[in-house]
N, C-alpha and C positions, 0 to 999 in steps of 0.2 A: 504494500500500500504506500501509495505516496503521501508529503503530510496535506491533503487537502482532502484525506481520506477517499480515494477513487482508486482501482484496482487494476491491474494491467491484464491484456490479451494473457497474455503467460500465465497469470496467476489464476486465470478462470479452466484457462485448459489443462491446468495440472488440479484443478477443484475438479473438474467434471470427470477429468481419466480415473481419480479415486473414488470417486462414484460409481461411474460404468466397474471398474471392477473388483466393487464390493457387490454390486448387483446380478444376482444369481441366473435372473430373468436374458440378463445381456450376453453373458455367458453362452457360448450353444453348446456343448457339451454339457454342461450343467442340466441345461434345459433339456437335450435329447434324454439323458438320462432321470429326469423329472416327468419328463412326460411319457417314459418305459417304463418307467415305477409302479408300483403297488400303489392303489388309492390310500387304503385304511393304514396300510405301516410301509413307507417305503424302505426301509431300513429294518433289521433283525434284530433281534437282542443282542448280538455279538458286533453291530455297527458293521454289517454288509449289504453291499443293496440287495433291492429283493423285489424279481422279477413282477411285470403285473402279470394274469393268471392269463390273460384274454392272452398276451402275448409268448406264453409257453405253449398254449394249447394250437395257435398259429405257425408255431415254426412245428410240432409235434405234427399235425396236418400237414406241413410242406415237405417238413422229411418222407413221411408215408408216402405220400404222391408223385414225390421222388421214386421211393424204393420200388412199387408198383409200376411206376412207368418202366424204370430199368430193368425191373423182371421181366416184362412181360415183351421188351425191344432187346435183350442180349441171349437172356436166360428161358425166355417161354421154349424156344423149341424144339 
């Protein structure tokens, strides 16, 4: 600050960048992994994440669909 109290370009954009990255929201890893999370506990008692359910059951379906197609184009005949 200078003394007439008014604040320089510098000083605002080193206010905002501790901002931005205190902010979880602005983060995109944060956020992908917030928004992969478990709604009710995204974290375990042991402080690990912890998948949402919609999303194990989506890759557990893509594998099968995998597996079945590969059976049935290498292995069927």
């Amino acid at each position: 600050m200078d003394a007439q109290g008014n604040i320089s370009a510098e000083e605002v954009r080193q206010a905002l960048s501790q901002i931005y990255l205190s902010d979880a929201e602005s983060n995109l890893q944060n956020a992908l992994l917030e928004s992969l999370s478990d709604e009710l506990k995204p974290v375990d008692e042991k402080g690990r994440w912890k998948p949402s359910p919609l999303l194990v059951l989506t890759i557990v379906l893509l594998c099968t669909l995998i597996g079945v197609f590969i059976y049935f184009s290498i292995g069927g005949h």
